[in-house]
C-alpha positions in Angstrom: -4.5 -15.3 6.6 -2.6 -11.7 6.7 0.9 -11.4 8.2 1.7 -7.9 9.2 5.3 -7.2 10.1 6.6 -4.0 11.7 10.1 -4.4 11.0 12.2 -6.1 8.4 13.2 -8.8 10.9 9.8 -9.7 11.8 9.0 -9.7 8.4 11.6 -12.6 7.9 10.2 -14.6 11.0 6.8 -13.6 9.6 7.6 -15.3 5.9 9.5 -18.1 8.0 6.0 -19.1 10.3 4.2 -18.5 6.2 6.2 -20.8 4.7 5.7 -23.6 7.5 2.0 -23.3 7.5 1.5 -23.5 4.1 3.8 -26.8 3.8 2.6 -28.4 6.8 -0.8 -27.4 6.8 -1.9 -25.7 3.1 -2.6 -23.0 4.9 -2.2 -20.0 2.6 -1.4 -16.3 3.7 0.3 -13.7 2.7 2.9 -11.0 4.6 2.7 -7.6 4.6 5.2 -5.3 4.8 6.7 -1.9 4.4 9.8 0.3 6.0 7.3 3.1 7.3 5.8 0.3 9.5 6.1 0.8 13.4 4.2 -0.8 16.4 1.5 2.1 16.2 0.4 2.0 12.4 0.5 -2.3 12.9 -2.3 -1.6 15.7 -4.1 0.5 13.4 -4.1 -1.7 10.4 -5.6 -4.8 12.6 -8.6 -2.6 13.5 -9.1 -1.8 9.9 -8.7 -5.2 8.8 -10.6 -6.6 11.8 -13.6 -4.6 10.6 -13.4 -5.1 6.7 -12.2 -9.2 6.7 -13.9 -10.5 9.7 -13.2 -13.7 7.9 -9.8 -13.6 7.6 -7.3 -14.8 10.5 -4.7 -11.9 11.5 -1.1 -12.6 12.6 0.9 -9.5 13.8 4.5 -9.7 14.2 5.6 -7.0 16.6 9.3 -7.2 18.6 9.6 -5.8 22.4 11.5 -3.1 22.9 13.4 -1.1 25.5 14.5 2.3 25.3 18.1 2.7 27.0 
């Protein structure tokens, strides 16, 4: 299982929802994240990895937001 966070806050959440899977359920995964991350390059990773892990479960951690 692949966690990708877009911002450092889902990241946390992200590591948070890891760390509770993998204690209640050994389920193991891993979270991946870096500062140049935004909504649009999270999109494009889950098509890439959809189409090279078909095996593997993808979680994407992406916050709503509203422009002012």
């Amino acid at each position: 299982m692949i966690f990708l966070a877009e911002c450092y806050a889902n990241e946390c959440f992200a590591r948070e929802l890891q760390q509770i899977l993998r204690r209640d359920y050994e389920i193991p995964g891993r979270v991946v994240h870096r500062r140049a991350f935004g909504r649009d390059y999270i999109i494009k990773m889950i098509e890439r990895y959809s189409e090279e892990r078909r095996e593997e479960l993808i979680i994407a951690v992406i916050d709503y937001k509203v422009g002012i």
